[in-house]
C-alpha positions in Angstrom: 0.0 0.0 0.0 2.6 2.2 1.1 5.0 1.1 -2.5 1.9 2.0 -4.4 1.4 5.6 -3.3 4.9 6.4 -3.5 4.3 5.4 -7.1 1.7 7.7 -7.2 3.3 10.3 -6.1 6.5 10.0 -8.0 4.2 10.0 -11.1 2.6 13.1 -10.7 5.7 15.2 -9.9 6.4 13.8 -13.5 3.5 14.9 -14.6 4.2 18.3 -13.1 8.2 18.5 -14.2 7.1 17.8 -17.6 4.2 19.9 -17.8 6.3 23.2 -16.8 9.1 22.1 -19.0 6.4 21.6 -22.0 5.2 25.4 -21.1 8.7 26.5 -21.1 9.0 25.1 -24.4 6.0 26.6 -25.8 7.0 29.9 -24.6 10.4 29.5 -26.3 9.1 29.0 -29.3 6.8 32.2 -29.3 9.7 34.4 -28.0 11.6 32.8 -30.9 9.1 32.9 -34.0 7.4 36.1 -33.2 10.5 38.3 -31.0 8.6 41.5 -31.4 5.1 40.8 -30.0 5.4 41.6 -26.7 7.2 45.1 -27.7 4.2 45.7 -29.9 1.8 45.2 -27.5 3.5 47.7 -25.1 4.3 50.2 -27.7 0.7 50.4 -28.7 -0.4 50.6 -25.1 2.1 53.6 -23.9 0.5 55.2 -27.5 -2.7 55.2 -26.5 -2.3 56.9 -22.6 1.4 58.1 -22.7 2.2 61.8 -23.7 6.0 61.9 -24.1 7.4 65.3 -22.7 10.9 66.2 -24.2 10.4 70.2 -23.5 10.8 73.0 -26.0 14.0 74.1 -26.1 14.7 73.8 -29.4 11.7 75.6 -30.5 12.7 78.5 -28.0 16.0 78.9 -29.7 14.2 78.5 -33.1 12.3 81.8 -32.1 14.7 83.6 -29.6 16.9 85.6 -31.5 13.8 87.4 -33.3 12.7 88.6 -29.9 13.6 92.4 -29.4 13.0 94.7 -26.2 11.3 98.0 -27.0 12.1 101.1 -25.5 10.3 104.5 -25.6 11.3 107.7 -24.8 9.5 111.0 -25.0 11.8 113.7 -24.7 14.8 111.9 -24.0 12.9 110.5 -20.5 12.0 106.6 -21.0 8.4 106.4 -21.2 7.2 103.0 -21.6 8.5 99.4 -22.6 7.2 95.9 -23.7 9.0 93.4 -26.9 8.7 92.7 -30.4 10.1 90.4 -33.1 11.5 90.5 -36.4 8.7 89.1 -38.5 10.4 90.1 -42.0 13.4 91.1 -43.6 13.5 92.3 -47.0 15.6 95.0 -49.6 17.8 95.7 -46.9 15.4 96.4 -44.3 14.2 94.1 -41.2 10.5 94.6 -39.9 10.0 94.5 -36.3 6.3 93.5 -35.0 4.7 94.7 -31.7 1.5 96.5 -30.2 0.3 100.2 -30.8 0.0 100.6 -27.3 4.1 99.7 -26.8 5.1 102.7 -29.0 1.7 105.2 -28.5 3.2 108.9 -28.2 6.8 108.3 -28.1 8.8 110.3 -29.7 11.7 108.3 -30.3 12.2 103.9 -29.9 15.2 101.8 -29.1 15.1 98.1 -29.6 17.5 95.9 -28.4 18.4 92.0 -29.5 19.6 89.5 -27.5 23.5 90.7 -28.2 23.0 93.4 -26.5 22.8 95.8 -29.7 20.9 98.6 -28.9 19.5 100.0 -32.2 17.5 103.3 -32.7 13.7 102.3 -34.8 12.0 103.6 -37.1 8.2 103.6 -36.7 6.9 102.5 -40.1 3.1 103.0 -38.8 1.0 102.0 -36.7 -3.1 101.1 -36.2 -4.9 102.1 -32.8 -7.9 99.7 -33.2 -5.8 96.7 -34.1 -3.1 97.7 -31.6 -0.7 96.6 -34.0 2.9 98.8 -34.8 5.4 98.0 -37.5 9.3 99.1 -36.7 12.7 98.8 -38.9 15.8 99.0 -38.5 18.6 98.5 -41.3 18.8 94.1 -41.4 22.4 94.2 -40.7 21.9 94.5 -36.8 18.9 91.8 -37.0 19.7 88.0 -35.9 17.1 86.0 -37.0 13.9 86.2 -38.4 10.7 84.5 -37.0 9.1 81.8 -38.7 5.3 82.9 -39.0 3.0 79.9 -38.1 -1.0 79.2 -38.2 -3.4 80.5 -35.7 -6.4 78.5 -37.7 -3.9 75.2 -37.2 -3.7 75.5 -33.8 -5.8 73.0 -31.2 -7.1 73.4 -27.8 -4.4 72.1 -25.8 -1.4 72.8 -27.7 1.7 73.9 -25.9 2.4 77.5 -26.7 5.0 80.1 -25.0 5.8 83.1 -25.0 9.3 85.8 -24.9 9.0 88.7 -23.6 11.0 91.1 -21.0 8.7 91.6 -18.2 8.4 94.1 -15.6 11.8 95.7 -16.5 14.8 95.2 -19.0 16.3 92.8 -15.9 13.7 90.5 -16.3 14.3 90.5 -21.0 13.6 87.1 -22.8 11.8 85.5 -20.0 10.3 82.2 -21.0 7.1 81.3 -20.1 5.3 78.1 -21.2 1.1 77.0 -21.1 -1.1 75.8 -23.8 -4.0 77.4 -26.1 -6.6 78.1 -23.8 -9.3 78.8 -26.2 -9.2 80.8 -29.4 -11.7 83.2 -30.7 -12.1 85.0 -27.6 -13.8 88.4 -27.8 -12.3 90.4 -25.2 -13.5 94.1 -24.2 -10.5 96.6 -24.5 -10.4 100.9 -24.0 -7.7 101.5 -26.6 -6.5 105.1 -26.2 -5.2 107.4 -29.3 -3.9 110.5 -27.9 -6.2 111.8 -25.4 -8.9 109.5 -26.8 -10.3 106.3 -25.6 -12.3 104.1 -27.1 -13.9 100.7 -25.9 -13.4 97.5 -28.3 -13.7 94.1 -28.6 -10.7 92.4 -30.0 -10.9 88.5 -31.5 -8.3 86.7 -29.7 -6.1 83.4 -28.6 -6.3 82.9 -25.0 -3.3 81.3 -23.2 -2.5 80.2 -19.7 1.3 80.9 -20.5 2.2 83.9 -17.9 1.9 87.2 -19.7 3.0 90.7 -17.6 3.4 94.1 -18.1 6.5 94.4 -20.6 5.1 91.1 -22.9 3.0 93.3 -24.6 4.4 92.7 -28.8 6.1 89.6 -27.9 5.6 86.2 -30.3 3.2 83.5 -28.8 4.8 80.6 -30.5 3.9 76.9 -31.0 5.9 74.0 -29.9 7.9 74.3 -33.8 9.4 77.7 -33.0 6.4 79.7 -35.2 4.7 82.8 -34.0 1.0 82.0 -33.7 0.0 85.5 -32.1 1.1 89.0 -30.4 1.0 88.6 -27.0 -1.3 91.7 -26.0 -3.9 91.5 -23.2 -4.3 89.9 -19.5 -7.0 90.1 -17.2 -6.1 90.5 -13.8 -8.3 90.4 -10.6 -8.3 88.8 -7.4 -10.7 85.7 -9.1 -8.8 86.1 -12.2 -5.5 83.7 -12.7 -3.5 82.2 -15.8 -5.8 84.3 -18.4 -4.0 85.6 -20.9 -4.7 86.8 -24.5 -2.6 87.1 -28.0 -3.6 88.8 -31.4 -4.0 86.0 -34.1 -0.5 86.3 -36.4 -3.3 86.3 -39.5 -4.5 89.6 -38.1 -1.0 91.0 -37.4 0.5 90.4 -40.7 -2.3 91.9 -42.4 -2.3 95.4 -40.8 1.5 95.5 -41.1 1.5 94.5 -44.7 -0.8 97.4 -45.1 1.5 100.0 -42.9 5.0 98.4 -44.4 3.4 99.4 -48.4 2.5 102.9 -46.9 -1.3 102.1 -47.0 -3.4 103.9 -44.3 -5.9 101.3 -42.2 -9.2 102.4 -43.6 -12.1 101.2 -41.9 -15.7 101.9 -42.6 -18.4 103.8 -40.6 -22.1 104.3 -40.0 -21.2 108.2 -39.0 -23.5 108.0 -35.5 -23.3 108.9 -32.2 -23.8 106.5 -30.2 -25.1 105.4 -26.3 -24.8 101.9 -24.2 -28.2 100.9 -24.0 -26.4 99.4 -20.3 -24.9 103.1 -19.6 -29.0 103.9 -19.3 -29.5 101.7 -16.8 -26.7 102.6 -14.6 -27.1 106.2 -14.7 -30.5 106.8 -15.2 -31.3 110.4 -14.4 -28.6 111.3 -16.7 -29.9 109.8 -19.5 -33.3 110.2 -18.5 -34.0 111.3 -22.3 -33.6 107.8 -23.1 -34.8 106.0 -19.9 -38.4 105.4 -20.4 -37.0 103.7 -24.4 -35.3 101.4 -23.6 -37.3 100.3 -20.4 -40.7 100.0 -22.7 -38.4 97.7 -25.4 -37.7 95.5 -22.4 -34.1 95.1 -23.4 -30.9 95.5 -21.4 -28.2 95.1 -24.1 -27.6 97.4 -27.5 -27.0 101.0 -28.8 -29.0 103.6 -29.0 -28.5 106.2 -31.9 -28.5 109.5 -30.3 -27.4 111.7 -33.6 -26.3 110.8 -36.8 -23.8 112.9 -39.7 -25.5 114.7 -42.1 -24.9 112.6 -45.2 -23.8 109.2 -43.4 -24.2 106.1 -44.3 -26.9 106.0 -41.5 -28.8 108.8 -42.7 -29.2 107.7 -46.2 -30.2 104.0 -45.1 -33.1 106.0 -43.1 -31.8 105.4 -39.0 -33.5 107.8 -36.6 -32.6 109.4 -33.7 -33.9 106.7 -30.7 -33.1 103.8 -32.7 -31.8 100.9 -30.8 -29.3 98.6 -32.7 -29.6 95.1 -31.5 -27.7 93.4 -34.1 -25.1 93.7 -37.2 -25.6 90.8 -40.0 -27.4 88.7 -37.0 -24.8 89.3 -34.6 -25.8 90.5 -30.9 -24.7 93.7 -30.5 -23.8 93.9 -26.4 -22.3 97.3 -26.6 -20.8 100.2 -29.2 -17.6 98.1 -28.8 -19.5 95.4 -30.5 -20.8 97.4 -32.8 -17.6 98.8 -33.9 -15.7 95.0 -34.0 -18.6 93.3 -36.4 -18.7 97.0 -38.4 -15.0 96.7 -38.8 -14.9 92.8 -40.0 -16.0 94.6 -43.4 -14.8 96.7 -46.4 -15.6 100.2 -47.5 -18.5 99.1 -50.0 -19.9 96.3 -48.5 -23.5 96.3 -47.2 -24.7 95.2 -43.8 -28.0 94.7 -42.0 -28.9 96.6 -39.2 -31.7 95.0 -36.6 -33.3 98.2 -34.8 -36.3 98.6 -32.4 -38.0 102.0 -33.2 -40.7 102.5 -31.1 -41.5 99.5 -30.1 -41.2 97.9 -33.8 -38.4 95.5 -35.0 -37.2 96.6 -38.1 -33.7 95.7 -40.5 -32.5 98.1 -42.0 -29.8 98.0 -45.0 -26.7 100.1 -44.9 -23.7 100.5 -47.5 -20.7 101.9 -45.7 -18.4 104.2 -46.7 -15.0 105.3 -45.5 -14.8 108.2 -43.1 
């Protein structure tokens, strides 16, 4: 009895030596006939849920050397600072990018490049409402010329960055890194001309990449090294954090193109004055004239027309004084900044619909604009 199980036994750690063995065997021959797939398995699995991360230095030094630091003086005092790049160089001449507001009411501008040469600009021209400026200096001095990219191309998510020197000239070239944030993002602005200031909307690319005072004209590039947008706008409050804003580099380059071939920005108008149907409501007794209007059309956004030029395009399409403008080709109009952004999508000679409420009545009304 006892033989017999000791049989038994010694045949099943047979069974069990032979059996792991056999598996051994089997597994050979896989690793042998087909070597690569358990790599292919684990490459295709890291593809799906791994994001490799290798940084951006290279595209930084793609981009770097365009970067310039403006300075503005008005009567030989500084006055005001912020970047630019070279976007362009042609005949002789390099063309330096940046915002209106960089160069507004200086007399004379220095830009620097990352050698330390300090050269003395030339302000080729300049557009209030697009906040875009165009500067040259002779190409010798210039390093490098940015490579112009795709605001269309970019996605939600992207990594962007930005160069720029901010705060001070200590601080010039500063990195800073995020992704595109959103993109067609119409953000209210005052733009000032002189002793004028007028409220906009501008179309933007929005950017958690940290913008401050002194990035204002510097390139928002991609992760390739290519200018995507002007770094222009951020909103700051104490709710407010990592919102930051760029001009598109479609909308740069055509403004400049127009100021670099001596071109003035033309823009058309309406020729009306104009009122916030919201700066009714919170004043009230001042504009009592118009209070009881726009309380009896129940509405809390729009423009009133308050007087019009004597041959405008508004007077010859037939608007009235107490008209409320509610909309421009379908668009809701929020505000005269509105107003003047979907206006100035079009060209002297095109024709636009006008939604008004006049006394109670919704009417469109067909205008074809002229230049002012």
């Amino acid at each position: 009895m006892v033989e017999k199980k000791k049989n038994t036994t010694l045949r099943n750690g047979l069974i069990l030596i032979g059996t792991f063995f056999l598996g051994m065997l089997v597994l050979y021959g896989i690793f042998y006939f087909f070597p690569n797939i358990i790599g292919e398995t684990v490459t295709r699995v890291e593809r799906d849920v791994t994001v490799t991360d290798e940084g951006i230095a290279e595209a930084v030094e793609k981009v770097y050397d365009s970067v310039v630091v403006v300075n503005t003086y008005v009567n030989n005092e500084g006055y005001h600072s912020g970047t630019g790049f070279v976007y362009k160089a042609e005949d002789g001449t390099a063309y330096i990018l940046t915002n209106n507001h960089v160069i507004e009411s200086a007399d004379t501008v220095y830009v620097t490049f990352t050698n330390e040469t300090v050269v003395q600009a030339d302000v080729v021209g300049s557009d209030v409402y697009s906040d875009i400026a165009v500067l040259s200096v002779d190409e010798e001095y210039i390093i490098t010329v940015a490579d112009i990219g795709s605001s269309e191309d970019a996605r939600l998510g992207d990594t962007v960055f930005a160069i720029g020197a901010p705060i001070d000239n200590a601080y010039s070239w500063s990195v800073t890194r995020g992704i595109v944030s959103g993109k067609d993002r119409l953000v209210e602005v005052e733009l000032t001309s002189g002793t004028t200031t007028t409220p906009m909307v501008v179309n933007t690319i929005q950017t958690d990449a940290a913008i401050n005072n002194g990035n204002s004209g510097g390139p928002l590039a991609n992760s390739n090294g290519e200018v995507i947008g002007i770094t222009s706008i951020k909103l700051t409050s104490e709710t407010i954090e990592g919102m930051g804003f760029a001009i598109p580099i479609e909308t740069a380059v055509e403004y400049a193109e127009q100021l670099i071939s001596g071109d003035s920005v033309e823009r058309p108008y309406l020729g009306i004055y104009m009122l916030d149907v919201s700066s009714i409501y919170t004043n009230p007794y001042y504009y009592r004239d118009y209070y009881e209007t726009v309380v009896n059309a129940e509405i809390t956004n729009g423009v009133i027309v308050t007087d019009f030029e004597a041959n405008s395009p508004a007077a010859t399409a037939g608007l009235e004084v107490g008209d409320i403008i509610t909309k421009v080709d379908g668009h809701d109009i929020r505000s005269s900044a509105y107003l003047r952004y979907y206006l100035y999508r079009h060209n002297i000679g095109d024709e636009i619909t006008l939604t008004i409420l006049r006394n109670g009545r919704e009417l469109t009304i067909d205008v074809m604009l002229i230049g002012a």
